[in-house]
C-alpha positions as CSV (number, residue, x, y, z in Angstrom):
1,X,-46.7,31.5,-76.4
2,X,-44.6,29.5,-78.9
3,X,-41.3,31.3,-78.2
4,X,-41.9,30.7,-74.7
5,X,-42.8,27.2,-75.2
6,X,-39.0,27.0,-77.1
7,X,-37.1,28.6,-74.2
8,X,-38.9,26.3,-72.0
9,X,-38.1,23.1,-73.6
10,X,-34.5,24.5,-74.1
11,X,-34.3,25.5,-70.3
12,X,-35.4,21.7,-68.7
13,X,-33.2,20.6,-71.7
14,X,-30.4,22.0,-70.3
15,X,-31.4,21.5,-66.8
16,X,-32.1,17.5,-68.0
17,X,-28.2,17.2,-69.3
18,X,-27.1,18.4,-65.9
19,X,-29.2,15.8,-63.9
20,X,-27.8,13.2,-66.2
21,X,-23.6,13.8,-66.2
22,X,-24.2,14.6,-62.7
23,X,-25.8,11.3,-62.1
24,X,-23.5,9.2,-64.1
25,X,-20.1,10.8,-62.7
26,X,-21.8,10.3,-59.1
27,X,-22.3,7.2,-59.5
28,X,-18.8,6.6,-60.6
29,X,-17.7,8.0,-57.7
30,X,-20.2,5.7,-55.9
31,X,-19.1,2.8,-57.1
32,X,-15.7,2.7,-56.5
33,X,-16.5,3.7,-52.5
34,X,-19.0,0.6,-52.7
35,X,-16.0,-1.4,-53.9
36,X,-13.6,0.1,-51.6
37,X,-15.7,-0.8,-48.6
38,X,-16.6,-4.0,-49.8
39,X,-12.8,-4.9,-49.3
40,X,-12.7,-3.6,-46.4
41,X,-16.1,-5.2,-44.9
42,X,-14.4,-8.9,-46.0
43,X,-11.1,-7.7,-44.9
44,X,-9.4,-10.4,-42.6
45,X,-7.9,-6.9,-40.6
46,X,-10.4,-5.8,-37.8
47,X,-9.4,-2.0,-38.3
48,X,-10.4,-2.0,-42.1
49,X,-13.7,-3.4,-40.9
50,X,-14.6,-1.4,-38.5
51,X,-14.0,1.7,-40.5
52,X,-15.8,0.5,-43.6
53,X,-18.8,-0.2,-41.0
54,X,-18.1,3.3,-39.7
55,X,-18.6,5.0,-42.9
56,X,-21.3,2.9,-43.9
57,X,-22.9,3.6,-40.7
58,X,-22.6,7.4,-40.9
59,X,-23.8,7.9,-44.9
60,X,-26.9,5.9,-44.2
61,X,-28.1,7.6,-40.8
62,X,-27.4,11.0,-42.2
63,X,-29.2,12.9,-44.8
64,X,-27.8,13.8,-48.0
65,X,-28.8,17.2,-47.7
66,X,-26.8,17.7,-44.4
67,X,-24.2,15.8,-45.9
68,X,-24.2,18.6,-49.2
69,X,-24.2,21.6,-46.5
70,X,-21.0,20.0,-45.0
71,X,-19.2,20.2,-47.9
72,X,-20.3,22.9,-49.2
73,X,-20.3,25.2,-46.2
74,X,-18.2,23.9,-43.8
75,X,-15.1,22.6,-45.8
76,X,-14.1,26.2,-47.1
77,X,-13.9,27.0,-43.4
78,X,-11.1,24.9,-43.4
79,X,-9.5,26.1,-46.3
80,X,-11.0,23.7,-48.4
81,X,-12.4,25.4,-51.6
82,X,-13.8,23.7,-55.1
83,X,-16.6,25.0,-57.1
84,X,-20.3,23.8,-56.5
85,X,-20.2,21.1,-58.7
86,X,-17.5,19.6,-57.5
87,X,-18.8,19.3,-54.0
88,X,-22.1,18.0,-55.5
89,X,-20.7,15.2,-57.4
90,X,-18.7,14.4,-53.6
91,X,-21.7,14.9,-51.9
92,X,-23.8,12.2,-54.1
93,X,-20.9,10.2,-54.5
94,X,-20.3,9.8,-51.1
95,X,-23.9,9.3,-49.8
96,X,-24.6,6.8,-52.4
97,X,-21.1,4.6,-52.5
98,X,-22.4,3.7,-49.0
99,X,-25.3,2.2,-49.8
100,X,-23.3,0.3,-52.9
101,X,-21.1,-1.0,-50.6
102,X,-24.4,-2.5,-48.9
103,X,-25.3,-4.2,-52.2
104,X,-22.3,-5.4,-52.7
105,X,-21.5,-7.3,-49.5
106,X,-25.1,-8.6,-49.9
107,X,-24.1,-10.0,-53.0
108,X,-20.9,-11.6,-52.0
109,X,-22.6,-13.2,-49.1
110,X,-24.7,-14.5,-51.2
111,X,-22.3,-16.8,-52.6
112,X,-21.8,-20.1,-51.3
113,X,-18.9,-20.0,-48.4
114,X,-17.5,-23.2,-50.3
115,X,-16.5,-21.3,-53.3
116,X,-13.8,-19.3,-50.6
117,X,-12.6,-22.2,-49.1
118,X,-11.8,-24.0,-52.5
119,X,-9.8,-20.8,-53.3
120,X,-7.9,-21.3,-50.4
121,X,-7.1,-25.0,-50.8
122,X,-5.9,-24.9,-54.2
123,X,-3.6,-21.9,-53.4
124,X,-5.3,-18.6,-54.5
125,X,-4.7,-15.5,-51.7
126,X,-7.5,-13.3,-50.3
127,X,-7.4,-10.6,-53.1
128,X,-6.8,-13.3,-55.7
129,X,-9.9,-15.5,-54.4
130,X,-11.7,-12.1,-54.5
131,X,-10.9,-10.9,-57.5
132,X,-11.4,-13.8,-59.8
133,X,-13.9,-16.0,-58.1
134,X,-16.3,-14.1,-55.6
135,X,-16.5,-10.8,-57.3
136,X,-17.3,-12.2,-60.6
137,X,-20.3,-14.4,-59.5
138,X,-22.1,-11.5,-57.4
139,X,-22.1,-9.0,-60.4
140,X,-25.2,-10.6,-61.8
141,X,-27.3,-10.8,-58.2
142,X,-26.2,-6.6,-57.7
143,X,-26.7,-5.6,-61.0
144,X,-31.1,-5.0,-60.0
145,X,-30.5,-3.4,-56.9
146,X,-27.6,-1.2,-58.2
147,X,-30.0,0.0,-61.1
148,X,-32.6,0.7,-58.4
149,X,-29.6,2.8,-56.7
150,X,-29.0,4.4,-60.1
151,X,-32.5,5.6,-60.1
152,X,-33.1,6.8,-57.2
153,X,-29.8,8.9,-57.3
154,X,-31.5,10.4,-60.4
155,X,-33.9,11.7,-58.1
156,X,-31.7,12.7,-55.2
157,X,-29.4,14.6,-57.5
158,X,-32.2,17.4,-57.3
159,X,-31.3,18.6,-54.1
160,X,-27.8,19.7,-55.5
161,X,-29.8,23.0,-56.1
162,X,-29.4,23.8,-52.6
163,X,-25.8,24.4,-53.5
164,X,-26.2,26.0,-56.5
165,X,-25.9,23.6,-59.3
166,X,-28.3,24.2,-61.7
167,X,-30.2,21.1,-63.1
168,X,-33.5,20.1,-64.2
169,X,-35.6,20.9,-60.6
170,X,-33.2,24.3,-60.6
171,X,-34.3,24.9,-64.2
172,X,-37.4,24.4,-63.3
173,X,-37.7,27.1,-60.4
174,X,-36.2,29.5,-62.3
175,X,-38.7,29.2,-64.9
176,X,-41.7,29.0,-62.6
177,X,-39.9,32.1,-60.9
178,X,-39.6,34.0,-64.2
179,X,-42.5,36.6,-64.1
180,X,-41.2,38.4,-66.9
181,X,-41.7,35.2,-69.2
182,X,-45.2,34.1,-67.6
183,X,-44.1,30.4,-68.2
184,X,-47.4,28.4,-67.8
185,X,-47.0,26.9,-64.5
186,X,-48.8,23.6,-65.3
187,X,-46.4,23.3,-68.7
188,X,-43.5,23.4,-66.5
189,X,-44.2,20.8,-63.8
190,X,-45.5,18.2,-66.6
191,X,-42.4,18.9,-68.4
192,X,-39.8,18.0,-65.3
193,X,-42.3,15.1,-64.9
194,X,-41.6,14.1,-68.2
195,X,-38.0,14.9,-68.5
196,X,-37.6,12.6,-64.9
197,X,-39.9,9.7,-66.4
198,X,-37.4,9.8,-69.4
199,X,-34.4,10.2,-67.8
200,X,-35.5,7.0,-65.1
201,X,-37.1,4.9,-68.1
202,X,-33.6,4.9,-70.3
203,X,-31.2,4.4,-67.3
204,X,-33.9,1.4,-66.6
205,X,-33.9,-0.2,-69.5
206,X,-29.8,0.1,-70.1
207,X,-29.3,-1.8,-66.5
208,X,-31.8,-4.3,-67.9
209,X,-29.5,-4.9,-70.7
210,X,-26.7,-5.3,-68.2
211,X,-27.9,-7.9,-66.6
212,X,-28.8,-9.6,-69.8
213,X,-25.3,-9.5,-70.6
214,X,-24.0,-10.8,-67.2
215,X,-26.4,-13.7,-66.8
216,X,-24.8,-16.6,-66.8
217,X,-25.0,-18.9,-70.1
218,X,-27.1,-22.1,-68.7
């Protein structure tokens, strides 16, 4: 029972590592889309807009699952190979950057139009104004909703089993699976409970120091 308990522990372990780079690079990935289309959504140029709305558009009406599939399956129709992983951090990456992009422009609308149009009068350009005056101030209003993103990725990032990539909820099949082992079925579900809880109560509590740090000094 004990060595079974061990290779149980070291199995979600595993599995729980996975979850967690995968998140994290995803998320990367996921940001720089969000700020990509955030550009684009405030872009003076019509075409930029209308694609960033596009994308947004698609990501968020379609579900991640499908979205998975696609790459997984249909791009090596095409020609276009990578390994599992790969496609999964895409996938996530992807899906999620168009909700971020959503946060964002929610944030930068809601700073006061006034602040633009004093960037403009004393000379700044659009990217300039952007960069150093409207960006800044809407960190500290996304920073909640982009942890609430960053959690719920955590738990979206188990359906990258469906292509193969074996973290915690894969781990956890494969255990469950295991009749050889007789893993105690109940012991494995608490443990992914667990190992989630974890995962979701650290990732919580560093965006809570983020936006410690980015509040502004009154």
């Amino acid at each position: 029972m004990f060595d079974n308990f061990d290779l149980m522990v070291a199995a979600l372990g595993a599995g729980a590592w996975t979850t967690v780079w995968v998140t994290l690079v995803s998320f990367a990935i996921a940001l720089v889309i969000g700020m990509v289309l955030v550009v684009m959504h405030v872009s003076p140029a019509w075409p930029a807009r209308w694609a960033a709305n596009a994308y947004t558009q698609l990501f968020r009406n379609v579900p991640l699952l499908a979205v998975l599939f696609i790459l997984f399956f249909g791009l090596p129709q095409v020609g276009i190979k990578a390994d599992n992983w790969v496609w999964a951090l895409l996938g996530l990456g992807m899906y999620t950057g168009a909700f971020v992009g959503e946060t964002l422009r929610s944030g930068i609308n809601s700073i006061p139009l006034g602040q633009a149009e004093a960037a403009r009068a004393i000379g700044l350009t659009f990217s300039q104004s952007l960069r150093s005056i409207i960006l800044p101030q809407s960190i500290r209003v996304v920073i909640p909703p982009l942890g609430s993103l960053l959690i719920a990725l955590v738990k979206n990032s188990a359906l990258v089993l469906a292509i193969g990539v074996t973290e915690l909820t894969a781990q956890a099949r494969r255990l469950i699976e295991d009749n050889e082992s007789r893993f105690d079925l109940w012991g494995v579900i608490i443990g992914v409970t667990v190992s989630y809880l974890l995962i979701a109560f650290v990732l919580s509590y560093l965006v809570r120091i983020a936006e410690k740090r980015t509040a502004f000094v009154r």
